[in-house]
C-alpha positions as CSV (number, residue, x, y, z in Angstrom):
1,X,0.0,0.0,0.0
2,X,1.3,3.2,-1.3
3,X,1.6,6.7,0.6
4,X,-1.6,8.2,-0.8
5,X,-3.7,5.1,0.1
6,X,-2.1,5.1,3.9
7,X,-3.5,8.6,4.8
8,X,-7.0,7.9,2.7
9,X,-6.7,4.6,5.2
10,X,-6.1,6.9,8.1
11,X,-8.4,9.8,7.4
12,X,-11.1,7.6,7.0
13,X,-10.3,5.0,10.4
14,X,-10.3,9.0,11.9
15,X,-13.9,9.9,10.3
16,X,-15.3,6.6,11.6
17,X,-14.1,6.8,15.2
18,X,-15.6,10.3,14.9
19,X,-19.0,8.8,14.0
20,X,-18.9,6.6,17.0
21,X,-17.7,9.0,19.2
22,X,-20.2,11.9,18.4
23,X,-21.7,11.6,22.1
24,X,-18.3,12.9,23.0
25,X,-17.0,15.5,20.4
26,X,-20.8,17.1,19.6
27,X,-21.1,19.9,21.5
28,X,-25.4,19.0,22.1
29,X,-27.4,16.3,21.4
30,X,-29.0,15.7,17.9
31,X,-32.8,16.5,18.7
32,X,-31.6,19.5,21.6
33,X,-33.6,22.5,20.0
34,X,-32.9,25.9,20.5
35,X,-35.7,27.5,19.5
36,X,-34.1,30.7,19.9
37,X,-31.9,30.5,17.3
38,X,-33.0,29.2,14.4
39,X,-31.0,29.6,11.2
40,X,-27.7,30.8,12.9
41,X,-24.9,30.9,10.9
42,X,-22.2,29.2,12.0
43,X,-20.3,31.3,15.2
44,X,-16.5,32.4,15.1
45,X,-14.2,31.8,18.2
46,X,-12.7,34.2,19.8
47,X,-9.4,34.4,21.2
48,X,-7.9,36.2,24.4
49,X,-4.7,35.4,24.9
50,X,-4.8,31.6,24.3
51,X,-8.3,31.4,25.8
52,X,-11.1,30.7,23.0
53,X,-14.5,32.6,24.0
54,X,-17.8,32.9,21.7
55,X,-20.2,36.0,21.7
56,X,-24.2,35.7,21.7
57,X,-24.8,34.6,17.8
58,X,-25.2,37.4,15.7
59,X,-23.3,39.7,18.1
60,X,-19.8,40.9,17.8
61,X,-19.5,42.1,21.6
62,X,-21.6,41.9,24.5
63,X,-21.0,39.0,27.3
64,X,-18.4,37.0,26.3
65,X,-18.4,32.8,26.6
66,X,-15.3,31.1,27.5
67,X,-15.6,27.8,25.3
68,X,-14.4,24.9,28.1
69,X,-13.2,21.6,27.7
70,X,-15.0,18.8,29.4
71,X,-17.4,20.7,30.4
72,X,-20.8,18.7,32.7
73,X,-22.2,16.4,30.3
74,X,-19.4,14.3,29.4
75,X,-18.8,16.5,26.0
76,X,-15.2,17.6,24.3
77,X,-16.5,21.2,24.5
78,X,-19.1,23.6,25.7
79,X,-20.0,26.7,26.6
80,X,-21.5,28.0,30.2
81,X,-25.1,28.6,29.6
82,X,-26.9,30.9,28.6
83,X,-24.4,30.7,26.1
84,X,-24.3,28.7,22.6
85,X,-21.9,27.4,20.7
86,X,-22.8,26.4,17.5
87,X,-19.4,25.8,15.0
88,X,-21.6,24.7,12.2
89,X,-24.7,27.0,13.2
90,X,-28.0,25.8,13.5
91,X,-31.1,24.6,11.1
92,X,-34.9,25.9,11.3
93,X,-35.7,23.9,14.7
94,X,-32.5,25.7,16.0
95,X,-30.8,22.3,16.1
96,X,-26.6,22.2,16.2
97,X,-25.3,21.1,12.6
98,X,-22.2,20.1,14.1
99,X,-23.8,17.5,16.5
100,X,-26.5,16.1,14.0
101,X,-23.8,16.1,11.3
102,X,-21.3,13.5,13.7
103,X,-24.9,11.3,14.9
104,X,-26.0,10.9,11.7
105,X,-22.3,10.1,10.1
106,X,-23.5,7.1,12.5
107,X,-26.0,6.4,10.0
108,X,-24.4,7.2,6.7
109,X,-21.5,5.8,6.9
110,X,-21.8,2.6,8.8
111,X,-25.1,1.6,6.8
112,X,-22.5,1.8,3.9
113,X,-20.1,-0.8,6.0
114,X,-22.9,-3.3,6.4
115,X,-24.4,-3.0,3.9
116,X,-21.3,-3.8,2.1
117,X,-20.2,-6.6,4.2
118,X,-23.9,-8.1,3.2
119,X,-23.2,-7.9,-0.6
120,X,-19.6,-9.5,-0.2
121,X,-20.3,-11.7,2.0
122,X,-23.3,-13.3,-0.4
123,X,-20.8,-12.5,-3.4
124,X,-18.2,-15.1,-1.6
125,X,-20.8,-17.6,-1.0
126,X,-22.9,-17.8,-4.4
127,X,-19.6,-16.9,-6.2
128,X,-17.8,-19.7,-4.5
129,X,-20.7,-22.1,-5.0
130,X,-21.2,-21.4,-8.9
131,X,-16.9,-21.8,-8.9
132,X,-16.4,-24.7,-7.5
133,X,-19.6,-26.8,-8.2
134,X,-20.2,-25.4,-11.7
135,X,-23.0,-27.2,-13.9
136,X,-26.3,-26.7,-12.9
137,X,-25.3,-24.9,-9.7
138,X,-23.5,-22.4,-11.8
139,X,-26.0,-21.8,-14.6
140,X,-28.6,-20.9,-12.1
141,X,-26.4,-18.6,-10.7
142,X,-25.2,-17.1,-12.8
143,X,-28.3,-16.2,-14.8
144,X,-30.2,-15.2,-11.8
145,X,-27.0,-12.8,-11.6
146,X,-27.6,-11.5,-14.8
147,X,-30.8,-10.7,-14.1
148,X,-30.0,-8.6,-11.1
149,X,-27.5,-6.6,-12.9
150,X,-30.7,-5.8,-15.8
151,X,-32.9,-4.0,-12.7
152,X,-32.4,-0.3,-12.2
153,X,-31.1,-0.6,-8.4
154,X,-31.9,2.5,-7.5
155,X,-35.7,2.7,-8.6
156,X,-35.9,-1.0,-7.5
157,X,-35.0,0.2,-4.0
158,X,-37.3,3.4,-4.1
159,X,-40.3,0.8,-5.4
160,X,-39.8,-1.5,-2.4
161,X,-39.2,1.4,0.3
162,X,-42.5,3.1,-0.8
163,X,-44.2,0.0,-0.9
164,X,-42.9,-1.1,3.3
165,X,-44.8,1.5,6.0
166,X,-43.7,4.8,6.2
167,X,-43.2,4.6,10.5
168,X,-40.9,2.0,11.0
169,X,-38.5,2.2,14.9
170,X,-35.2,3.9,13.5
171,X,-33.2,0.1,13.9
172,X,-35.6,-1.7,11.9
173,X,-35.1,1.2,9.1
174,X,-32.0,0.7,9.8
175,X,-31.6,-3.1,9.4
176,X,-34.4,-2.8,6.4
177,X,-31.9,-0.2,4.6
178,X,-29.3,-2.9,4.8
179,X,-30.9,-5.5,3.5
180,X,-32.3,-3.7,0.4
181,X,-29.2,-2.6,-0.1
182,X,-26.8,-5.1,0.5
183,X,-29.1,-7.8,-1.0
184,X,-29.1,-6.1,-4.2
185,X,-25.3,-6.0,-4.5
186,X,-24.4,-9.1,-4.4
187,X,-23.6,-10.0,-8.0
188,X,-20.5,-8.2,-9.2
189,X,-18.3,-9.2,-5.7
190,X,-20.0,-13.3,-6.8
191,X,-19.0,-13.1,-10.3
192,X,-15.1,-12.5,-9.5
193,X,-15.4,-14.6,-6.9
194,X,-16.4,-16.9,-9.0
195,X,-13.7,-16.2,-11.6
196,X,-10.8,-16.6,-8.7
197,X,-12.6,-20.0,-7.7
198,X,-12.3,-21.0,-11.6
199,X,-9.1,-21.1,-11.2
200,X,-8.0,-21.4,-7.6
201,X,-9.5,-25.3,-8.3
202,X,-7.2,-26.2,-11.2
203,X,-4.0,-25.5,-9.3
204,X,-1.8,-28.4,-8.4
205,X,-1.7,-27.4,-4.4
206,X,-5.7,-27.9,-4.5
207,X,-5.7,-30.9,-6.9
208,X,-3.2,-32.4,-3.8
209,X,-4.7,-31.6,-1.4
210,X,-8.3,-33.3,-2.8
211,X,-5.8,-36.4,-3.2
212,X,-5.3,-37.1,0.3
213,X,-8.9,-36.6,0.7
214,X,-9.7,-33.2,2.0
215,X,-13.3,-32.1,1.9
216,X,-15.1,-29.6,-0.4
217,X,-15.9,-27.3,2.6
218,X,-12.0,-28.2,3.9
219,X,-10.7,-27.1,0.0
220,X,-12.7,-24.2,0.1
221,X,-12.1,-22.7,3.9
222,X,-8.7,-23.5,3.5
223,X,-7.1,-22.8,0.0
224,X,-9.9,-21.2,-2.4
225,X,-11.4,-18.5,-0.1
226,X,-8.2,-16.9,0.8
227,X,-7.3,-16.8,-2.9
228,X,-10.6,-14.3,-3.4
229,X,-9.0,-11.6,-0.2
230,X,-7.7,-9.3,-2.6
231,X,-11.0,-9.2,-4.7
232,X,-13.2,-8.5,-1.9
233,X,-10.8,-5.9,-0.3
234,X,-11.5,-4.0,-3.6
235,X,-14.9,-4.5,-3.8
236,X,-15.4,-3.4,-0.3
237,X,-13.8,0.0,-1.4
238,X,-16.2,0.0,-4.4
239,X,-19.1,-0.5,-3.2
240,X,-19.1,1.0,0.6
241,X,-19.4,4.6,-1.2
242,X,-22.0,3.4,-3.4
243,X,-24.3,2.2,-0.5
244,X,-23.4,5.4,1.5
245,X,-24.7,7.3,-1.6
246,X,-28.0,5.0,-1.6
247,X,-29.0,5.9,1.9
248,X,-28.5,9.3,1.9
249,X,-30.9,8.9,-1.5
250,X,-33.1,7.0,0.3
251,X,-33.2,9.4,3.1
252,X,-33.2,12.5,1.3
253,X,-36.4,11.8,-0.3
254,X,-38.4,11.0,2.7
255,X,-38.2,6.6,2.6
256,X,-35.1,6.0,4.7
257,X,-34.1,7.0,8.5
258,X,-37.0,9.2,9.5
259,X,-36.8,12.4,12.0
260,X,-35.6,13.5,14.7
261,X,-32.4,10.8,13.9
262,X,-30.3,12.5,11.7
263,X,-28.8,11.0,8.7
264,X,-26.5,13.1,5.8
265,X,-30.1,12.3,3.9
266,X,-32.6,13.7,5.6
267,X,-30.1,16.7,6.8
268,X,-29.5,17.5,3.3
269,X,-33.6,17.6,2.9
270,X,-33.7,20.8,4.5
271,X,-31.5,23.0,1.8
272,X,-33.3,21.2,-1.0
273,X,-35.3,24.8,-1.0
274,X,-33.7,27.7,-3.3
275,X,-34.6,29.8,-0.8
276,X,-32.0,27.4,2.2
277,X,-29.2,27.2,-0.2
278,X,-28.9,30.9,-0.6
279,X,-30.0,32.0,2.7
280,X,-28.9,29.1,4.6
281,X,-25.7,27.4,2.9
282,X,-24.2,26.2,5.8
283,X,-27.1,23.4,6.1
284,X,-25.1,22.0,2.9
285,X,-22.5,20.5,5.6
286,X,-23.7,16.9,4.9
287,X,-23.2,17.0,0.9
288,X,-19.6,19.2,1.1
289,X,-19.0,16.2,3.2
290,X,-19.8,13.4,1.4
291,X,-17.6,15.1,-1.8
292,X,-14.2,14.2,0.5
293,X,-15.5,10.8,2.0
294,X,-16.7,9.3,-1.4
295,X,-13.0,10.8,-3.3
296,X,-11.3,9.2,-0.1
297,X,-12.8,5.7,-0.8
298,X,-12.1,6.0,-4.6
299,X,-8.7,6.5,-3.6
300,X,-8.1,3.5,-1.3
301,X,-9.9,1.4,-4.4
302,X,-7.3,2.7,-7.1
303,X,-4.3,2.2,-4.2
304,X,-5.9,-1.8,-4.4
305,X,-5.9,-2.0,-7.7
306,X,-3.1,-0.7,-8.8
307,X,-1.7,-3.7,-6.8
308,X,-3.5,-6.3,-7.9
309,X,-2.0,-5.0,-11.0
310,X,1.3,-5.1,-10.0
């Protein structure tokens, strides 16, 4: 692994452990309204000397607000009240974008990872299967494959969201999102699978190994499966932006996680209006995000396959 694809590695370990610790580093909790302050913009620190301070939003003097580490709570940062500190400033409800943007990375992002792990882990299996069996197991496989790669994913999974109940407990969404989405990616990670199998079972370490008597499931744990490591790896790097993109779809139109839970979706819902994008811009936090997280994974899945290549 190059240079390049070690700090894409490490920025994205750091995003991820930011996502599971956003009880810690967001400064409120997602649904905390403020109903005060809607529609702040986002609030500039102030320095004096090396102590950080915030004014009242929208003021450029007045009481000032020492910003605190650890403050009560069990949060990175904070302010005494009745001051605010909003880094991202706030949406129509008043709501921190800072904290909802690090819950609902929660969502985003790690329905992306299982979703993934879903698709490759039923690409290993069929793939394997239709490899190593071949015949009828492989024909029925393979053309139900084909078939899966003919449907429009996307519209497939609005169809079947808008066909399941609207109020659904945010982990059932959750696992539903999932398995939509993960059960629909299964083929292209089972077709190379399936190739590496092909050919993992004509080499002369596996033809041995079946002479002494080893088992199919022994042939397969043992020497086939770790043959298909590099293929998945790159899959996984593939296809985890993809799914991240299909739930915040999902989400930004209303059939994925639902309200007060915050997902980059339904975040990005409230500047779909002209009126929020030119007023409002900083509720664009969740999309300018995405643009670094998607290129990231892009970059980790070139790093793979360049050495694969190689």
């Amino acid at each position: 692994m190059n240079r390049a694809a070690r700090i894409a590695l490490a920025c994205l370990v750091l995003l991820h452990v930011a996502a599971l610790a956003a009880g810690f580093l967001a400064p409120y909790p997602y649904a905390e309204q403020h109903r005060d302050y809607p529609y702040v913009p986002p609030m500039r620190i102030h320095f004096r000397g090396l102590e950080p301070f915030v004014y009242a939003p929208g003021e450029t003097s007045g009481p000032e607000y020492p910003v605190r580490l650890f403050p009560s709570g069990g949060r990175l940062i904070g302010v005494d009240q009745p001051g605010v500190l909003f880094l991202l400033g706030t949406d129509s409800y008043g709501r921190d974008v800072l904290s909802r943007l690090l819950y609902g990375a929660r969502i985003s992002l790690f329905t992306g990872l299982m979703a993934a792990a879903v698709s490759l882990g039923l690409g290993m299996l069929l793939g394997a299967a239709a490899g190593y069996y071949g015949g009828v197991t492989d024909q029925i496989l393979m053309r139900g494959s084909e078939l899966f790669l003919a449907l429009p994913w996307l519209y497939l999974l609005l169809g079947v969201r808008a066909f399941l109940p609207l109020h659904i407990p945010t982990a059932g969404t959750i696992a539903l999102l999932v398995g939509m989405i993960g059960g629909l990616g299964w083929v292209r990670p089972a077709r190379l699978v399936r190739g590496v199998i092909l050919s993992g079972k004509e080499r002369a370490f596996v033809a041995a190994a079946r002479g002494f008597g080893a088992s199919d499931v022994y042939l397969l744990r043992r020497h086939l499966l770790p043959l298909t490591w590099n293929v998945l790896t790159t899959q996984a790097t593939v296809l985890i932006p993809r799914y991240i993109l299909a739930e915040v779809a999902l989400s930004f139109v209303g059939l994925g996680i639902a309200e007060p839970v915050p997902s980059w979706g339904n975040m990005l819902a409230d500047a779909r209006d002209y009126s929020s994008i030119v007023f409002h811009s900083w509720l664009l936090a969740p999309g300018l995000i995405l643009v670094p997280v998607l290129l990231t994974y892009l970059a980790l899945a070139d790093a793979f396959l360049a050495k694969d290549r190689g």
